[in-house]
N, C-alpha and C positions, 0 to 999 in steps of 0.2 A: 579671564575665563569665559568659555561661550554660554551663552545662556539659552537652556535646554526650553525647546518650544514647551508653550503652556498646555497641549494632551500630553505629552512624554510628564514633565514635571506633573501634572493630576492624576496619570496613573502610579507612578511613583511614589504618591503622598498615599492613594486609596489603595494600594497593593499591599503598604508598610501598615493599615489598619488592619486590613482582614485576613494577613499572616498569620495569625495563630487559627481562625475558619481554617483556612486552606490545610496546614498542618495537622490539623485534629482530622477532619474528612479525609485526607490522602493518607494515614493512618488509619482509620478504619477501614477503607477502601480495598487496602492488600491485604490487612488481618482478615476481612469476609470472604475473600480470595485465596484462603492461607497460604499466602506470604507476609504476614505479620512480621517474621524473621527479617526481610529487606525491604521491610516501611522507614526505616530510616534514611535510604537512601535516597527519597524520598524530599527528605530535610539536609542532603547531603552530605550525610554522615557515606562514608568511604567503606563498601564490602567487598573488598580486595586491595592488597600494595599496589602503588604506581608499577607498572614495568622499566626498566633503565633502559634509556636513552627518548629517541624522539619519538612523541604521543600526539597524535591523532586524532580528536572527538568527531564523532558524528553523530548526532541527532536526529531520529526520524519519529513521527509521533505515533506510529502505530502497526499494525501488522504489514501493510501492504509496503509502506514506505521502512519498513525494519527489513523485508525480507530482500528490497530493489537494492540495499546497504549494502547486503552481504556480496553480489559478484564484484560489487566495485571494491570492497574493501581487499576479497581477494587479488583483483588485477593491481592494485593498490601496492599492495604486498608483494604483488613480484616484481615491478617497477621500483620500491622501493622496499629494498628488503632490509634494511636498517631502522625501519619504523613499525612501531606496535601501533592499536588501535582501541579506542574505548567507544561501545556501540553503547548509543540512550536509547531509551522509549517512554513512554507514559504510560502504560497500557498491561495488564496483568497477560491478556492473550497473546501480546506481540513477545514479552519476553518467554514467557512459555513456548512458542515458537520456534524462535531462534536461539534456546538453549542449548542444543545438541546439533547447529546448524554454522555454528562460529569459527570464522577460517586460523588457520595459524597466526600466532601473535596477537590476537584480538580476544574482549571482553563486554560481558551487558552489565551496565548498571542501568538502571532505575534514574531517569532523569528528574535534577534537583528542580522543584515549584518557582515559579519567576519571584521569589523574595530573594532581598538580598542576601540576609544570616544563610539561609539554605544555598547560595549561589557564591558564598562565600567562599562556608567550607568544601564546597564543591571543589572550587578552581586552587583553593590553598592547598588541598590533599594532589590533584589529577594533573597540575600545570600542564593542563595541554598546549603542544605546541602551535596546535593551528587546528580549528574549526570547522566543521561541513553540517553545513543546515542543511535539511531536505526540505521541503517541497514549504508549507505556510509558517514550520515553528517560530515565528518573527515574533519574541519577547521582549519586550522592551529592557527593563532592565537586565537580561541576560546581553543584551547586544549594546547596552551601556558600559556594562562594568568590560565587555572582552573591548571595546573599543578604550579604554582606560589602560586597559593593560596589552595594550598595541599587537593583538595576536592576529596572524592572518588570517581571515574567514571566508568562506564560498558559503553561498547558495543555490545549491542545486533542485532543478524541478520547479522551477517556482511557478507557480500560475496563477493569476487573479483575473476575478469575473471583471466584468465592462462596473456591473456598479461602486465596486470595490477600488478600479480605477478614481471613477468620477469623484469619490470620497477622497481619495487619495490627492487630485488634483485640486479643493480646496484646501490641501494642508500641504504644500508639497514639503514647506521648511521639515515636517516632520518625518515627508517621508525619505525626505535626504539624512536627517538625522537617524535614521531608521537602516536605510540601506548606503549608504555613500560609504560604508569603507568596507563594503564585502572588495575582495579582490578580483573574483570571478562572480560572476550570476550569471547560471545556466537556468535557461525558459524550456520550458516543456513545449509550447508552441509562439508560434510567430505574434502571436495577438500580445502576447504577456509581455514578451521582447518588445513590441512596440508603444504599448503602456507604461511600460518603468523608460524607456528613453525620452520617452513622452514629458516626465518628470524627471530627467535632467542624470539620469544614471544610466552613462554612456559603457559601464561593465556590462550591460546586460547584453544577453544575444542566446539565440532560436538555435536550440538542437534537439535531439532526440530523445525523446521522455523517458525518464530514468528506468521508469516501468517496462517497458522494449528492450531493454539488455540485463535484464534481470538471471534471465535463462529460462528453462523448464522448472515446474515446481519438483521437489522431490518424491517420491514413490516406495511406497515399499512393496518389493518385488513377490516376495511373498506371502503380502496379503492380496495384490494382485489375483497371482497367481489362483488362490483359494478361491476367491469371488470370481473367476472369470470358471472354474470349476461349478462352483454354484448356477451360474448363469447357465450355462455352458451356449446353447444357438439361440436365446431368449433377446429379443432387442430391448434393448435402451437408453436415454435418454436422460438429461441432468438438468437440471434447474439449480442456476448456483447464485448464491448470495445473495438471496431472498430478504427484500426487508417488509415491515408490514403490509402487506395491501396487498402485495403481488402473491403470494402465496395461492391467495384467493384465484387468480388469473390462471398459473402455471395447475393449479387441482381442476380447471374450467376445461384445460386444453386436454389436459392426461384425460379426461371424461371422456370428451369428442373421440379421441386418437382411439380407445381402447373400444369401439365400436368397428372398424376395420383391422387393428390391431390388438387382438384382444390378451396376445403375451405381452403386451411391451411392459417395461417395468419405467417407471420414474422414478431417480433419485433426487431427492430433494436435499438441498445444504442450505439451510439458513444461516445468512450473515453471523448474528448471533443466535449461539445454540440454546441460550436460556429462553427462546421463544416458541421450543420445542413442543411443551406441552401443549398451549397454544394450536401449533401448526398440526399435533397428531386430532386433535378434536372436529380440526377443520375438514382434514381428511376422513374422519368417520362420520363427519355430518354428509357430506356430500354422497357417502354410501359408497367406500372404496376401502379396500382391507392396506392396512399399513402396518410394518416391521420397523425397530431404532437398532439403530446402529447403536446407540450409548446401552440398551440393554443386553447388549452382547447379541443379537438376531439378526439371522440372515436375513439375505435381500428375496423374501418369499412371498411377499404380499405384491399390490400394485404399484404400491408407494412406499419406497425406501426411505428414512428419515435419514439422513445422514448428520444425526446432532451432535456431534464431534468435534476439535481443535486439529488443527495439525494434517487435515490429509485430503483435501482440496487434491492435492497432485493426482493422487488416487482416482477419485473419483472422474478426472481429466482421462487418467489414461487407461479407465474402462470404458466410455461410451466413445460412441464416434459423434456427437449430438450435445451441444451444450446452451443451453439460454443463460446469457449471464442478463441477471437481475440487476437491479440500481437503476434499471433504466424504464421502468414504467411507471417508479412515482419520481418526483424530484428531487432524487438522490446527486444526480452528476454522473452514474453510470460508474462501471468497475473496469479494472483491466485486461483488457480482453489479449494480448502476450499470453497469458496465464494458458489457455485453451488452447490457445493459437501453436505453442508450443508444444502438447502433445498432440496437436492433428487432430483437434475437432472443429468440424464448420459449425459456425458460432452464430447465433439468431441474436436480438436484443433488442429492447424498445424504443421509442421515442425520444427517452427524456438522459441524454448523456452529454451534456455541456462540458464534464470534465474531462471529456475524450473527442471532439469534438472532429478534429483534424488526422485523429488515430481511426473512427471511423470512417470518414469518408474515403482517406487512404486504403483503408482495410476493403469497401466496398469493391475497390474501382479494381483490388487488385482478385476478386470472386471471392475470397475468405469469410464476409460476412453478408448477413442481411438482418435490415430491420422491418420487426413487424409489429403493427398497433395495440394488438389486444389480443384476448385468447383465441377469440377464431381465426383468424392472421397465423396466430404461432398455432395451432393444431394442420392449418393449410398449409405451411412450409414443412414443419414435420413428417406429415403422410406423405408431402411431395419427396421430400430426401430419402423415406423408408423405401417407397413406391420406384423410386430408381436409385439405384447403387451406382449407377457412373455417375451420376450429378452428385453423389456425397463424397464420391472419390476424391473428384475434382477440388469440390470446395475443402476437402479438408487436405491435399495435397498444395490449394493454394494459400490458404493458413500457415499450415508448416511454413511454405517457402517465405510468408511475408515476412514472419517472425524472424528466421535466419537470418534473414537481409538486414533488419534492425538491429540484431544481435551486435552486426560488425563493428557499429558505431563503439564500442565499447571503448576500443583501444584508443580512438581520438578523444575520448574525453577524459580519460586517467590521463595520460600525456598531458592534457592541458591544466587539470585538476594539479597531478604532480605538479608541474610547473609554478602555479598559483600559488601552493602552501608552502616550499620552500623558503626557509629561513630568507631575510633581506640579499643577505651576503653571498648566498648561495646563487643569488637569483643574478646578482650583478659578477659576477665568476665570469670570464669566459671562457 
């Protein structure tokens, strides 16, 4: 028998302790959420039959990486149309999300906690036939026991920082024990690819971020429609995915702008919308009239709240003008695809390590710019208002970037498909 390096064995021992913590909390978690009803699945309990024939998991831990799931799952399913698919998440918003967004043959459950009892019944109800991790879910005992029961696995997206490396390199027995039987390991960029071969995991290799062939977000056309009625020749501008601190920033800039521009309207979408009340205080303190979207109220004030789930796409494919957030505190920065695919030229801050290669690509191609702080982003904004052929441009070179990444789609199912086929299938000629 091999013997399981001593972190892998110490998580293992302190994972089996505080199984019942974990269990009580991820139970109350979706019950405060009301989804109480599918907190078991949770603990693995099974809320739906397996589908017949060959099943497919894929794992993503949260909105961003559940929603990049679905075009793959779909090219997935035409490539191979004799396979169903079962989508995980962790996350009460992500599944909320992708409820009404699931392609043919495919299902969300509620991914089972890294205990084993929950990972048990997990895999004894769903026997998936073959695995796809996205981007960090790297559980140890989840990828003990599928390595146990010999199922093919990929890792797609993967990316790890430089210190996460270094970590990585005094332990490497673990992190071979860790990653040495995915079949495929797809890197989001070249740095991550040459970090895992670094450590002796010659699967790995640099393609196209999963994020980049996602597609367009969805839209609903005739809410559209209604708000652009609302608006009707009023300009505006988005601040998206705001997390603490930058709020403050994006209310500093709408202030400046709306001295030369005194219709412009801000929409703002906070990351998380439970920060709403929060973010509406911030904007009455600074002396600026604000409307919520969650009270049911139009976009009639300076400052639109958009404290909502579900319609980011919206909001994309009303302005021509989008800051995406994450990137002026030490977030890692958000996915700018998102934007880029309805045709807005995209501003963003400093601080985007987890995109790292996707901006500067994005720069070189005119689609985006980065700027430091609120007077930075009020000076690029009055410059874009102030001429309509330089918004043109940049958001007609957006569009085109996105497209181009789009394409990669098909080479990566092809090799994806390839990777999960059964042994026998694979050695066929």
């Amino acid at each position: 028998m091999i013997r399981r390096p001593l972190p892998l064995a110490f998580y293992a021992a302190l994972s089996a302790l505080a199984y019942p913590l974990f269990a009580r909390r991820e139970r109350a978690k979706l019950a405060d959420a009301g989804m109480g009803a599918r907190a078991q699945e949770r603990l693995g309990h099974a809320g739906a039959p397996r589908p017949a024939g060959r099943l497919v998991w894929l794992h993503a831990a949260s909105v961003g990486e559940a929603l990049s799931a679905l075009p793959l799952i779909r090219a997935l399913g035409t490539a191979r149309p004799g396979w169903s698919f079962l989508l995980t998440s962790g996350t009460v918003s992500s599944a909320q999300i992708v409820a009404d967004r699931l392609p043919p043959r495919s299902l969300h459950q509620f991914a089972p906690i890294d205990g084993r009892p929950a990972l048990r019944r997990f895999l004894d109800h769903w026997h998936p036939d073959a695995v796809v991790l996205i981007e960090s879910e790297l559980w140890p005992n989840l990828l003990d026991m599928l390595a146990q029961m010999a199922i093919p696995r990929a890792l797609l997206n993967a990316r790890i920082s430089d210190k996460t490396a270094r970590n990585w390199g005094r332990a490497p027995r673990t992190a071979q024990a860790l990653l040495g039987g995915f079949a495929m390991i797809h890197c989001q960029d070249r740095r991550t690819a040459d970090h895992l071969r670094a450590l002796g995991l010659q699967a790995a290799s640099a393609g196209q971020n999963l994020k980049s062939v996602a597609g367009p977000l969805p839209v609903d056309e005739a809410g559209l429609a209604r708000l652009r009625d609302m608006l009707g020749q009023r300009p505006v501008w988005v601040a998206s995915s705001t997390h603490p601190g930058e709020d403050e920033t994006m209310i500093a800039a709408h202030r400046a702008l709306l001295l030369d521009h005194p219709d412009l309207l801000l929409i703002l979408v906070p990351r998380h919308p439970e920060r709403a009340d929060g973010i509406e205080a911030l904007i009455a303190d600074a002396g600026l009239s604000v409307t919520r979207r969650s009270r049911g109220e139009g976009p009639g004030g300076a400052v639109y709240l958009a404290d909502t789930f579900g319609e980011t796409g919206l909001w994309y494919a009303l302005a021509p003008i989008v800051c995406l957030c994450g990137s002026f505190t030490p977030v890692g920065g958000h996915n700018p695809f998102e934007p880029a695919h309805a045709g807005a030229a995209i501003l963003h801050g400093p601080l985007y390590a987890n995109f790292a290669e996707v901006y500067a690509d994005f720069a070189q191609a005119g689609g985006a710019t980065e700027v430091a702080d609120a007077q930075a982003l009020a000076r690029a904004i009055d410059g874009l208002l102030t001429h309509p052929a330089r918004l043109a441009a940049e958001r007609t070179a957006a569009r085109a970037f996105a497209a181009a990444q789009a394409r990669a789609l098909d080479q990566l199912v092809a090799q994806l498909a390839t990777a999960l086929e059964p042994p026998t299938a694979q050695a066929t000629p």
